[in-house]
Backbone bond lengths (Angstrom), bond angles and torsions (degrees), N, CA, C in turn:
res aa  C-N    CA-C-N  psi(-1)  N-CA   C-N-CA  omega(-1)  CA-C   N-CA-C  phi
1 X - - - 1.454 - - 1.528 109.59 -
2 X 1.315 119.24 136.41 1.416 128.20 175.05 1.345 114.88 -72.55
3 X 1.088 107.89 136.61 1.862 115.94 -172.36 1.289 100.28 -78.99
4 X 1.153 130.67 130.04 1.896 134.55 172.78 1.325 128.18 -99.76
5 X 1.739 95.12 -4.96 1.907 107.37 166.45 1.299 102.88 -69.37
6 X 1.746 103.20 136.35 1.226 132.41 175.45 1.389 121.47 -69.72
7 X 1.132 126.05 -22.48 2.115 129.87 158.56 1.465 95.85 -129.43
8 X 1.620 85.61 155.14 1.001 109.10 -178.85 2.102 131.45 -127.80
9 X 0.599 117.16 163.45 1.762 100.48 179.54 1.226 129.87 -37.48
10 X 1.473 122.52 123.32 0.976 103.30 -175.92 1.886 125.98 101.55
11 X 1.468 91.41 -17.03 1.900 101.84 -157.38 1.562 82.54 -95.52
12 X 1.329 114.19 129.66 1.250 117.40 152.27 1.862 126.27 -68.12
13 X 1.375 113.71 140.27 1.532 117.70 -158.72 1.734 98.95 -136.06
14 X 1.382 113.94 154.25 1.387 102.01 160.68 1.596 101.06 -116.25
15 X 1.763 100.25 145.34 1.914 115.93 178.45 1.312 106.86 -67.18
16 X 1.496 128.42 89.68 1.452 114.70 168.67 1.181 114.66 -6.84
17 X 1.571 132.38 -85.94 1.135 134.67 -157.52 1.232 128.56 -46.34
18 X 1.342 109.38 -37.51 1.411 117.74 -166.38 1.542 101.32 -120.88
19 X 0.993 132.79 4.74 1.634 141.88 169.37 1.843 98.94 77.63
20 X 0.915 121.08 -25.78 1.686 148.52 -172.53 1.853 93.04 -31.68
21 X 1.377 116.04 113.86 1.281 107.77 166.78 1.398 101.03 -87.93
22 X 1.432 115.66 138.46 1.315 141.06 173.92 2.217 122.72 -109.45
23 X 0.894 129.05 141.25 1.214 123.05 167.84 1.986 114.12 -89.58
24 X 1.434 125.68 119.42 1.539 93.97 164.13 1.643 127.78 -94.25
25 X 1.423 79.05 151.97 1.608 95.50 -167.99 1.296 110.56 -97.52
26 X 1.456 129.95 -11.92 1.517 127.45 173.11 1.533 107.98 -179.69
27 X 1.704 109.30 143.75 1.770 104.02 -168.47 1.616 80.85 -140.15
28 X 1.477 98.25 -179.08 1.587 110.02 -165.35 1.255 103.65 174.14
29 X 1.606 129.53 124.77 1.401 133.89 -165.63 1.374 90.00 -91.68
30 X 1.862 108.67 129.41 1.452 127.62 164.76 1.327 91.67 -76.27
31 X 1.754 130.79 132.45 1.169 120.21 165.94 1.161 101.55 -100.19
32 X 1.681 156.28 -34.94 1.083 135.89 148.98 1.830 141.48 -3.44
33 X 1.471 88.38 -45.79 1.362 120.56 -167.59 1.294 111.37 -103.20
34 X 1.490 110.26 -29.21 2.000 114.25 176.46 1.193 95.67 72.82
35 X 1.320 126.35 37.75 1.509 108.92 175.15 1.820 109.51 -147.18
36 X 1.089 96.79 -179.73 1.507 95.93 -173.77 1.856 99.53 -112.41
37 X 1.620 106.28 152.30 1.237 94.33 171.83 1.385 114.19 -142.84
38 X 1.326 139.52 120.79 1.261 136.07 164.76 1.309 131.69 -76.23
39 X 1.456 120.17 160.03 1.504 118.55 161.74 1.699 99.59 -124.38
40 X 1.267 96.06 171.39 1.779 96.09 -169.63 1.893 106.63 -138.77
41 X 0.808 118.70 166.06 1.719 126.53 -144.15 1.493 88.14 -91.88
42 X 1.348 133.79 -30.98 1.561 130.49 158.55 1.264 118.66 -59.83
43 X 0.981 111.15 -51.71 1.873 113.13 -164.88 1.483 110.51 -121.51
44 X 2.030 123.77 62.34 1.018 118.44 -152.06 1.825 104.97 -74.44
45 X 0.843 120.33 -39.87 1.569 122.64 -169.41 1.705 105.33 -62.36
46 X 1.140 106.16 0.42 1.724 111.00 179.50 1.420 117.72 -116.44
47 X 1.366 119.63 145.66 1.315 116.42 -166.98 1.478 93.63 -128.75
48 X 1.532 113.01 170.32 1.626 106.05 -154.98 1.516 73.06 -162.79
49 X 1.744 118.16 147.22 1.155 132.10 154.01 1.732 105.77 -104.72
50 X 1.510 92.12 169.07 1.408 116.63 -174.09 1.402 111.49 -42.87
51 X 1.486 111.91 -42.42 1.736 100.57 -159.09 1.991 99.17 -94.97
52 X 1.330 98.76 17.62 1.552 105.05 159.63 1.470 115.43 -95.63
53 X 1.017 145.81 25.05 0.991 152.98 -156.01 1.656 123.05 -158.16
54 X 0.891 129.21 131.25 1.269 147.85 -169.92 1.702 111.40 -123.57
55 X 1.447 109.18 128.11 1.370 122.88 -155.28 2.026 81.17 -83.48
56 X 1.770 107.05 142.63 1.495 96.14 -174.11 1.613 83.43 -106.49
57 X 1.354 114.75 108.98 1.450 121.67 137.25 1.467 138.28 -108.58
């Protein structure tokens, strides 16, 4: 099955909020939630979904 999360390990991203480019370090689909969720190699005890995130091009 094809994975449908939008980053992936490793992919550098910038944190909307804080403009803060981050690397992620591990994601995992909440199926409860229908959503995907990452944590990132800066801010490990925090988890961040997709539409927190901004693709860094």
């Amino acid at each position: 099955m094809a994975e449908k999360n939008k980053y992936h390990t490793g992919e550098v991203v910038r944190i909307k909020e804080t403009n803060e480019l981050v690397t992620i370090n591990k994601w995992q689909y909440v199926k409860n939630m229908k959503a995907y969720s990452y944590t990132v190699k800066e801010h490990s005890a925090t988890f961040y979904f997709e539409d927190e995130f901004a693709a860094n091009n």
